[in-house]
N, C-alpha and C positions, 0 to 999 in steps of 0.2 A: 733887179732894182732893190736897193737897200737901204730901206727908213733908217730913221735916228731918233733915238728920244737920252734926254739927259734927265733922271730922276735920282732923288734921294732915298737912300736906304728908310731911310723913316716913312719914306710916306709909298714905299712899295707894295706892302701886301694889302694896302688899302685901297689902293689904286687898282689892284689885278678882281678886287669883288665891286668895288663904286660902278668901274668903267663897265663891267659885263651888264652890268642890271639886273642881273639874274641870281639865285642861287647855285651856287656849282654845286653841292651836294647833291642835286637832282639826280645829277651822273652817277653818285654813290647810291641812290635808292633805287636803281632803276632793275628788275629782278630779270637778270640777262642769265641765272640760270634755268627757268623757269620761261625757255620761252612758247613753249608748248608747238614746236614744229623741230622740221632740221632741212638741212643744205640737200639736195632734191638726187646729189650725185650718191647719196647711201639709201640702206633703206632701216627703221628700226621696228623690231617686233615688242609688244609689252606681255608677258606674259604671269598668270597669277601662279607662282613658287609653289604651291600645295599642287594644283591640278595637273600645271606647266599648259593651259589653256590659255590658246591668246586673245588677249580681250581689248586689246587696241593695236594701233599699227601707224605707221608714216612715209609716204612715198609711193613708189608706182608697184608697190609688192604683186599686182596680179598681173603687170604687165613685163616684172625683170624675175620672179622667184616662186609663185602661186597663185593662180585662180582659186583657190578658197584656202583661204588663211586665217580668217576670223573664224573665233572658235575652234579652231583647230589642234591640235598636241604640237605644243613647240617645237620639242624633238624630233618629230614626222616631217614635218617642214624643214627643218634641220636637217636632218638625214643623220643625224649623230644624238648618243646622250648629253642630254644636258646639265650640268651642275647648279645643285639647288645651294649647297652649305661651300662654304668657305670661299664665298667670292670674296676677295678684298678691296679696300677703295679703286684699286689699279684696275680691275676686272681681269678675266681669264679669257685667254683666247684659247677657242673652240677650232674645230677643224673643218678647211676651206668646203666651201659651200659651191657646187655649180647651180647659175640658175639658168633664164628660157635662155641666151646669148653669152654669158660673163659669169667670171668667176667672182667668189666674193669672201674675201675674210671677216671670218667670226669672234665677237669678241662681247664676254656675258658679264653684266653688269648688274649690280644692285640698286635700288633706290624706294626706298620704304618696303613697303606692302609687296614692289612688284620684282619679276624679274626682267631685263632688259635683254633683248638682244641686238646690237651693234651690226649692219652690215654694209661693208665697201668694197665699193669696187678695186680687181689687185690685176696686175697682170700678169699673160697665160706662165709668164717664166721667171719669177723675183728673184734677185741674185742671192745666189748661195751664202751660207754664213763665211765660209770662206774668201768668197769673192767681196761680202762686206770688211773682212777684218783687213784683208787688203786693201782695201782702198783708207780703212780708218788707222792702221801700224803709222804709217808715215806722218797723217796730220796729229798725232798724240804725240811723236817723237819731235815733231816741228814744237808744240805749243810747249814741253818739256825744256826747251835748248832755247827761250827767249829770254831774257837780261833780266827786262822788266814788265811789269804790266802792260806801257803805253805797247810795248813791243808782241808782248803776247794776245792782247785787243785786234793787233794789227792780222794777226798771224790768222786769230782766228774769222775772222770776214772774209778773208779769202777760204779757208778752209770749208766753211759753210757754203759760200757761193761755190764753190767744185762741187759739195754734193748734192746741194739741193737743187742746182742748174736755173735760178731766180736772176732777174735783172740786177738788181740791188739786195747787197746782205750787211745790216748796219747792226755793229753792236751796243747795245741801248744802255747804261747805267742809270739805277735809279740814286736820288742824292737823298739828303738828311730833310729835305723839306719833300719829300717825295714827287719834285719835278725829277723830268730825266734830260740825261746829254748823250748826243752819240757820242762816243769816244774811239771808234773806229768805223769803217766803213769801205767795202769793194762790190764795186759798181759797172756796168757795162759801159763803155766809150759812148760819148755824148750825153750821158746822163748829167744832170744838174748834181750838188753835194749838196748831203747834210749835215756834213761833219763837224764835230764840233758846236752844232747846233742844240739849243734847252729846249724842251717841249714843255709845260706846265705841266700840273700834276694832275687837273680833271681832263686831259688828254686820256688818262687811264688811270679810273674811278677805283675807289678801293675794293669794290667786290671783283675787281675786273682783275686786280695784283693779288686779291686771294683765290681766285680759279688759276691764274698762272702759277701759284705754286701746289695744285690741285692737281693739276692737267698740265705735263713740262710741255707737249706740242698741241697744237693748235692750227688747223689750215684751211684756206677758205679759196677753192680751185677759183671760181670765179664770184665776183662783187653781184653782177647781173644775174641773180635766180627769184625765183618765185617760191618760198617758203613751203615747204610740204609739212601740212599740220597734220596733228596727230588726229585719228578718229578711230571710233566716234566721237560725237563730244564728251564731254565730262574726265577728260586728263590732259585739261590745259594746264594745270596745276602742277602736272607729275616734275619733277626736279631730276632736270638732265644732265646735270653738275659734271659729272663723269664719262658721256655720249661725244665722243669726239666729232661726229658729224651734226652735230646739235646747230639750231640755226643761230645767227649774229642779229646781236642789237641792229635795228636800221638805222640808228646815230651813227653808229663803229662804221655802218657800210657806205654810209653820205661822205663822210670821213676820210674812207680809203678814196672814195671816189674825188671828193676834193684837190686830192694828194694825188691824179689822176692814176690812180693804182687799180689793178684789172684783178690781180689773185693777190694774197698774202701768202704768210705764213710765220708761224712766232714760236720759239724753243726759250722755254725759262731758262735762267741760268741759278741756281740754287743754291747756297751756300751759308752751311752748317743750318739748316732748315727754315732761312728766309733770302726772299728774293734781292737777289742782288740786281740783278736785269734781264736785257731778253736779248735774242739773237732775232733782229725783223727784218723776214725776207718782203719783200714788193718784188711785181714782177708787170710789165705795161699789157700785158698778154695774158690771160685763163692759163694759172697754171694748177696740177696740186702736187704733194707728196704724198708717193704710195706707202703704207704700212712699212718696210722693211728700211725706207728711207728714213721716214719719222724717227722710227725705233732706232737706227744708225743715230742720227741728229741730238737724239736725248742722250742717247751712248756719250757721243763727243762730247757733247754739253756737258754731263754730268764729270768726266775728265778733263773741262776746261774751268768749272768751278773748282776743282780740286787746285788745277795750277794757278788757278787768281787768288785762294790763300795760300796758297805757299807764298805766293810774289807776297799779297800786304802783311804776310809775316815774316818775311824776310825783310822789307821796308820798314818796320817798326823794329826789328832787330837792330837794324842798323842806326838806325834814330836814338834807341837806346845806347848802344856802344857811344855812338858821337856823344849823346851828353854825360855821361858817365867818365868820359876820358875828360872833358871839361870843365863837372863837377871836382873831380879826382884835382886838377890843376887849381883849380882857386881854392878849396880845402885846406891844400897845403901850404897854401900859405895864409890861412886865416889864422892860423896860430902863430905865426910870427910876428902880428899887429899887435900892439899894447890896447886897441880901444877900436869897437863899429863904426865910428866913422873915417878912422884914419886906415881902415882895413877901405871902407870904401872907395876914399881918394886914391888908395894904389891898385884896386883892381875891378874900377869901375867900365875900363875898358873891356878884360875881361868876361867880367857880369855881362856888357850889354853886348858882346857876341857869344857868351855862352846860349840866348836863347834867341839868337836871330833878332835882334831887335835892332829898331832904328836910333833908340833916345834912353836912357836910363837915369832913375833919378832915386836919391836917399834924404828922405826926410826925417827931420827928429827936431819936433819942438817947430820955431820958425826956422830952423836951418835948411836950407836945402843944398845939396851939391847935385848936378847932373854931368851927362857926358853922352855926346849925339845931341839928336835932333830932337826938343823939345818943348816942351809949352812952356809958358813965362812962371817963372817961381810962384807969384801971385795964382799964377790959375793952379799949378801946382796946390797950394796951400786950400784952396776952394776944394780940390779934387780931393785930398785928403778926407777933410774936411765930409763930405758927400760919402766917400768911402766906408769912413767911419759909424756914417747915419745909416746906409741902407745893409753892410754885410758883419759891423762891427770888430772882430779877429779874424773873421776867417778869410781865407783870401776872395779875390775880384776876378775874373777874367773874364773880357767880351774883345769881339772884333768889330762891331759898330757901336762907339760908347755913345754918338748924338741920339742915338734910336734910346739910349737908358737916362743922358745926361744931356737934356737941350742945347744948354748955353755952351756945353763943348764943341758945339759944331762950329765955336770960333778960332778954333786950334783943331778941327778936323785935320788939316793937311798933311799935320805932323803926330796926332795922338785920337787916329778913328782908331787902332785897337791899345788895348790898356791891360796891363795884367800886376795886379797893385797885391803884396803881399805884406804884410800887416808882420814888424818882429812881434815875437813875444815878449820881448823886453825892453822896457826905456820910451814906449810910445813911438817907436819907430816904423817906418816903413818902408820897403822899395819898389819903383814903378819899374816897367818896361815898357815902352812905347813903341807903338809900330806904326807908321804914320798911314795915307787915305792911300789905298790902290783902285784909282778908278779902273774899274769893270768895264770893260766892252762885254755885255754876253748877247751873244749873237741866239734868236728866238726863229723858230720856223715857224714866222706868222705872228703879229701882236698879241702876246700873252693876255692882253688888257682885253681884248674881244676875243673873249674864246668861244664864250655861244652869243644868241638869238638877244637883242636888245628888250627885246617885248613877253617883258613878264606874262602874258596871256597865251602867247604860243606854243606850238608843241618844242621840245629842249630839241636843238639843232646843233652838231657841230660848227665847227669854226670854217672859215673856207678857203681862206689864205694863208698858205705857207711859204710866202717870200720873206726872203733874209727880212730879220728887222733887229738893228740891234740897240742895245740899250745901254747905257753909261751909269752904270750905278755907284754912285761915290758916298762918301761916310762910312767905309768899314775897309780893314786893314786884311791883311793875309791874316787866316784863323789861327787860332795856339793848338797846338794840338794834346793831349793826352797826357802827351811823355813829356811834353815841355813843362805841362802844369804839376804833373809830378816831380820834377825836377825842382818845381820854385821850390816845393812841401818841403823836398828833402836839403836844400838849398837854406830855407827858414830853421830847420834845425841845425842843420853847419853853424847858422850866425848864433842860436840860442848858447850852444855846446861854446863858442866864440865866446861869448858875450860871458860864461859864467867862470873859461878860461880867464878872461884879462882881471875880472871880480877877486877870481883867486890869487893871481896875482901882487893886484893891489892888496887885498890883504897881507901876501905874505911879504910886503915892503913895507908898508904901515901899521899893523896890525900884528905885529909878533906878539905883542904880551897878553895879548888876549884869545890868542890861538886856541887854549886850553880852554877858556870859557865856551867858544865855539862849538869846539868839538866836543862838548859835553851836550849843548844843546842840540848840534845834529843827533846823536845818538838819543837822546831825548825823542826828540822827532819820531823818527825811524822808529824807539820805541812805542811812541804813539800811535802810527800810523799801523803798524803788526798788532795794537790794541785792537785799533778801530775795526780794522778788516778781521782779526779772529772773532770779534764781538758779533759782526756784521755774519761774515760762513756760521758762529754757533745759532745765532737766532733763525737763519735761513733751516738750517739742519733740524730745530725743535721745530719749525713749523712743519718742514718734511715731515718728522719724527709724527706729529703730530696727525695730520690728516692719512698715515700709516695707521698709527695705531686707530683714527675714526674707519678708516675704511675695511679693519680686521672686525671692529666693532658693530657694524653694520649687517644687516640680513637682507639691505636693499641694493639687488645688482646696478640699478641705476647709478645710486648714490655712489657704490663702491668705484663705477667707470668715471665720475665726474671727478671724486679724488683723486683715483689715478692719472687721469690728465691736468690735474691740479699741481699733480707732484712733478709730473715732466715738464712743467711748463714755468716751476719756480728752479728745476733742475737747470732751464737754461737761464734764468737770471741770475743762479748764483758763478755760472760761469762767464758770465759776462763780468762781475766783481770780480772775478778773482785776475783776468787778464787785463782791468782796467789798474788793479791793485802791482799790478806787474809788469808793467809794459810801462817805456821811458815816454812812448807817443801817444798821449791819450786821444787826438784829435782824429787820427785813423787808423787801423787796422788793415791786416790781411784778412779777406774775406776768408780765402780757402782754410786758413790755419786754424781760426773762429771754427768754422762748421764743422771741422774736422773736428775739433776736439767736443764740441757740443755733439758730434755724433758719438764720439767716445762712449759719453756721460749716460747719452740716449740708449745705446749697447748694453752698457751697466744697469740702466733701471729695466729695459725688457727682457735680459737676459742672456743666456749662452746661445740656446735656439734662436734665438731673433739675430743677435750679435755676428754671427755665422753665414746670416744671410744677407747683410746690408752693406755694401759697395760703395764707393764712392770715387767720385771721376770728377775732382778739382781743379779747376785753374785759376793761379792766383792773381788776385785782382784787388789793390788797394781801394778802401770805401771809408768815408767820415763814421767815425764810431756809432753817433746815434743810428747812425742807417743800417750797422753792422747789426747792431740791438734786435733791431725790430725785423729784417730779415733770418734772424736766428730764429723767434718766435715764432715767424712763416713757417721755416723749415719744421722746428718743434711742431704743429699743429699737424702741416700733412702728415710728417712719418707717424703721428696719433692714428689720422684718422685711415690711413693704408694699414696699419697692424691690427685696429678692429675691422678693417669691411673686408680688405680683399681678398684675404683667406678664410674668412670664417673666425678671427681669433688665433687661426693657427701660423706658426712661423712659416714664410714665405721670402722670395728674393724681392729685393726694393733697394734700387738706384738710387744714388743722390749724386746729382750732377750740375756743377757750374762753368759758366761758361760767359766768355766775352763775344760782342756785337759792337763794334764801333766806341760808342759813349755808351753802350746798355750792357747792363749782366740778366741771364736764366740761371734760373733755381729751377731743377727741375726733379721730380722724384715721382719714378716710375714703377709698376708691380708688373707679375705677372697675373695677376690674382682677375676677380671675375667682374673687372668694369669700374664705373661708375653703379652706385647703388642706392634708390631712392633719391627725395629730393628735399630731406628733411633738413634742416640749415638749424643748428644750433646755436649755444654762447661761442663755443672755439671757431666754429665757421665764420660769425659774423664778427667776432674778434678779427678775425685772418684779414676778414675783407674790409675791412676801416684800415688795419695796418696799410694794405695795400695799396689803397687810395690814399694813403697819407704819403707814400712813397712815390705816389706821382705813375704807379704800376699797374698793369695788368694782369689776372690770372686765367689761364685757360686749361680746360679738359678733354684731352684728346684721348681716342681708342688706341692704345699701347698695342692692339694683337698679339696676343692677349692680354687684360687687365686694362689700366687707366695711365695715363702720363699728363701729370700735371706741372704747367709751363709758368713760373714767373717773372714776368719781363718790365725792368724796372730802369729808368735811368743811373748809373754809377754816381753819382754827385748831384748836386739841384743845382738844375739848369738856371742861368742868371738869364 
């Protein structure tokens, strides 16, 4: 049976916290690594690293592996050495274990103070590596040879239901507001579909999407166990983050059971080091996956995230050719118009299929021309108008403008999305319209009730996942990336236009004062080679300056502070000088920027340093100011990696940037010895203001070895 609900984009995400009653970040606090038990089919040892004495335990150890295990030597128990140093997040597996009936695979884990040891049941005879590359040649050559994504989605849910032998295998994608949709799925005959189906996004809380890219599998043979906690007391607390047999939230397991699901099982899918989705197996029947299955399953997975970028980058390859070839067309003949508006009456057609759009329109002054489907000139003129007030020159793009501009929701039908580009010249501007695409999105279950009504109870899953779908109107098909880069470069066609036809008219009216002109351009020019020499010498005396104080000094402190004083005016003079040279002030190539600010950064540490610093750029257009203050990021870390992570001495350090959808990473890595101290300085707390001015994140991960730090920031501010 399949509810209905007909809602407006505006009053949606209002709707999905009103109606629950509850807070859904509950689901985010809820410490599901930490649950101080595990799944009853494993058993795990804790033991202390120095002694390898084990000093707590979980499961029926004296009835499947030892009569006396506490206190015991891990290793004895074991039957094998144990390894104390270089366990890594993944853990090491150890060598198979028989115990009183069953055999068991070993696998040694870290976590604080202690060491862990992992143990599950395998059977007597796991298929050879051999027998697994056979069975996996075929489905990697399958998911290699698909079109497209929809196709390669498809390929891989059946590939997973062959290995893992589950009733249903649905591949899960997560979206931009962090709900998910199935986007493929193969299923045993007679089973109900969720294909195409949205789940919300406290369906799976965000500590829940940071263990899955922790932990790629995950498996829970059956829903109905009895939790085997850890003892003695006193390691409810220990953090099992890593413990594949680790017990599940009782939310997660009411959940499955809601969804009348008997066993799971879940394979991240990983890509370029965040979670794009999951592979989720349900099965109506106690199922699990053995070790060599699992490790098969992340295998694939990990070769099925590779072929889901090649696909969306081959999809944006092609996005780009199309407009390119489009751009290319209207170009050329933007130079045969005498004047912007009459360049618009001839290729407004054009214009308004170069970006998919339904309606397009050219204001200047009260003039309007349009062509397609669009709002009344008067609302036009309002929407200008609005434009003008909230973004001022820079451009505009939304896909539900009533959610930004109320009274549009009386021309929704025809202009819920708007992407309004401001000329630089003459007060001009051009709209694209893209009129409402009411949404059916189909929900496994009312998004609006997803937990417990009564704020006083324990947080309850949801319990109904029949069809329900939803009508969501005010908001058009999205612009995407390359379209909105297109208007940018689009804007300067008409500027380059606009100063064409200037020149023109002058050079028909204007003869006898050509020569005065071009005295003053040159004038100009020489002005502005004033300004910026004036501007590089004072930057350089101030260098010169805090050189000669920090030669003058006998205070190491003092001398480190100038020295990061000097790199850090080093990249603002390079910022002058490609702002002093560059035709497009308004954005930048991110990579081309850092690249050269690395140059500089080279220059001031040296030939040793210079020798070691790498870079691994992808270019990515960014609004200057954003350009700026990302440069500065960059400047502080590669400071503060050439004082810690070797001691002072030259070392290798990564600079690597990289695209995510609408976000870029800045990331620069060492090999050097960690994170060091927790001392926060002026340049740290500088960093982290810029940061948060960016709307960004920064985070500190274990490089194995040294530090790798991650900044993750949106490309543009988000309207």
């Amino acid at each position: 049976m399949t509810a209905q609900n007909d809602v407006d984009a505006t009053a949606l995400d209002q709707a999905q916290t009103q109606d629950s009653g509850l807070d859904l970040t509950a689901c985010d606090r809820e410490p599901i690594h930490i649950p101080g038990s595990i799944q009853p089919h494993g058993l795990l040892l804790v033991a202390d690293p120095a002694s390898l004495t084990v000093v707590a335990g979980a499961g029926d150890i004296e009835g499947r592996l030892a009569a006396e295990w506490l206190g015991a030597d891990l290793a004895q128990v074991l039957a094998q050495a144990v390894p104390t140093d270089d366990v890594g997040p993944g853990g090491m597996v150890g060598d198979p274990v028989m115990g009183s009936t069953e055999r068991f695979e070993v696998t040694i884990h870290r976590s604080g103070d202690y060491l862990l040891a992992e143990l599950e049941p395998v059977e007597a005879a796991p298929m050879t590596a051999t027998q697994m590359l056979g069975r996996l040649n075929p489905m990697i050559t399958m998911f290699e040879r698909a079109t497209d994504l929809s196709t390669l989605c498809a390929r891989a849910a059946i590939a997973f239901r062959q290995l893992t032998g589950f009733d249903r295998v649905m591949i899960y994608r997560f979206l931009d507001d962090d709900a998910g949709r199935v986007v493929a799925e193969d299923k045993a005959v007679g089973l109900g579909t969720f294909l195409n189906h949205h789940f919300p996004a406290s369906d799976i809380p965000k500590q829940a999407r940071a263990l899955y890219v922790r932990n790629r599998t995950r498996t829970i043979p059956t829903i109905d166990y009895a939790p085997a906690v850890l003892r003695p007391a006193g390691f409810e607390t220990l953090d099992l983050s890593d413990v594949t047999v680790r017990s599940v939230s009782p939310i997660h397991l009411r959940y499955l059971a809601n969804m009348e699901v008997a066993a799971s099982a879940s394979i991240s899918i990983v890509k370029d080091g965040l979670l794009w989705g999951l592979i989720a197996c349900h099965n109506a029947t106690p199922r699990g996956l053995s070790p060599d299955v699992r490790a098969a399953s992340a295998t694939l997975a990990s070769g099925l995230a590779r072929q889901i970028r090649a696909k969306e980058e081959a999809e944006i390859y092609r996005e780009r050719l199309r407009l390119r070839g489009a751009e290319d067309a209207v170009v050329a003949k933007l130079a045969t118009e005498p004047a912007p508006r009459s360049i618009v009456v001839t290729l407004r057609d054009d214009l308004r299929r170069m970006l998919d759009a339904d309606g397009f329109a050219f204001v200047q002054g009260t003039i309007v021309d349009t062509d397609g489907v669009c709002p009344a000139h008067d609302e036009i003129r309002d929407l200008v108008a609005w434009v003008c007030a909230r973004s001022g020159i820079e451009p505009l793009a939304t896909h539900e403008l009533p959610s930004l501009l109320p009274r549009a929701d009386a021309y929704r039908a025809c202009a819920s999305g708007v992407l309004a580009m401001p000329l630089i010249d003459d007060g001009a501007m051009l709209f694209w319209f893209r009129a409402e695409q009411a949404e059916e999105v189909e929900w496994a279950g009312n998004p609006h009730k997803a937990v417990s009504l009564d704020p006083t109870a324990v947080l309850t899953p949801r319990t109904s996942f029949q069809s329900w779908t939803q009508v969501v109107s005010g908001r058009s098909r999205r612009w995407t990336l390359e379209e909105i880069e297109a208007a940018h470069r689009l804007r300067r066609a008409f500027h380059d236009a606009h100063i064409n036809q200037r020149l023109r008219l002058l050079n028909a009216d204007l003869q006898r004062t050509l020569a005065d002109k071009d005295v003053l351009i040159a004038q100009k020019d020489v002005l502005m080679k004033e300004v910026n020499h004036r501007v590089q010498n004072s930057l350089q005396l101030v260098a010169a300056f805090l050189a000669l104080q920090a030669k003058a000094s006998d205070d190491a402190k003092v001398k480190e502070h100038l020295a990061e004083a000097q790199a850090r005016l080093s990249a603002v003079a390079l910022v002058h000088r490609r702002l002093y040279r560059d035709d497009q002030v308004e954005s930048v190539d991110l990579s081309r920027y850092l690249e050269e600010l690395a140059g500089d950064m080279k220059t001031s540490l040296g030939a040793d340093w210079a020798a070691q610093i790498r870079l691994d750029l992808a270019p990515i257009l960014v609004p200057t100011d954003r350009a700026v203050n990302i440069g500065l990021v960059l400047t502080e870390l590669v400071i503060n990696a050439s004082k810690y992570a070797y001691g002072g001495q030259p070392g290798p350090i990564l600079i690597a940037l990289e695209q995510h959808r609408n976000r870029l990473r800045l990331i620069v890595a060492d090999d050097g010895s960690g994170k060091v101290g927790t001392r926060e300085g002026f340049g740290s707390r500088m960093m982290n203001a810029i940061v948060a001015g960016l709307s960004g994140t920064i985070e500190h991960d274990d490089n194995m070895p040294g530090l790798r730090v991650i900044m993750t920031a949106p490309i543009v501010d988000t309207v």
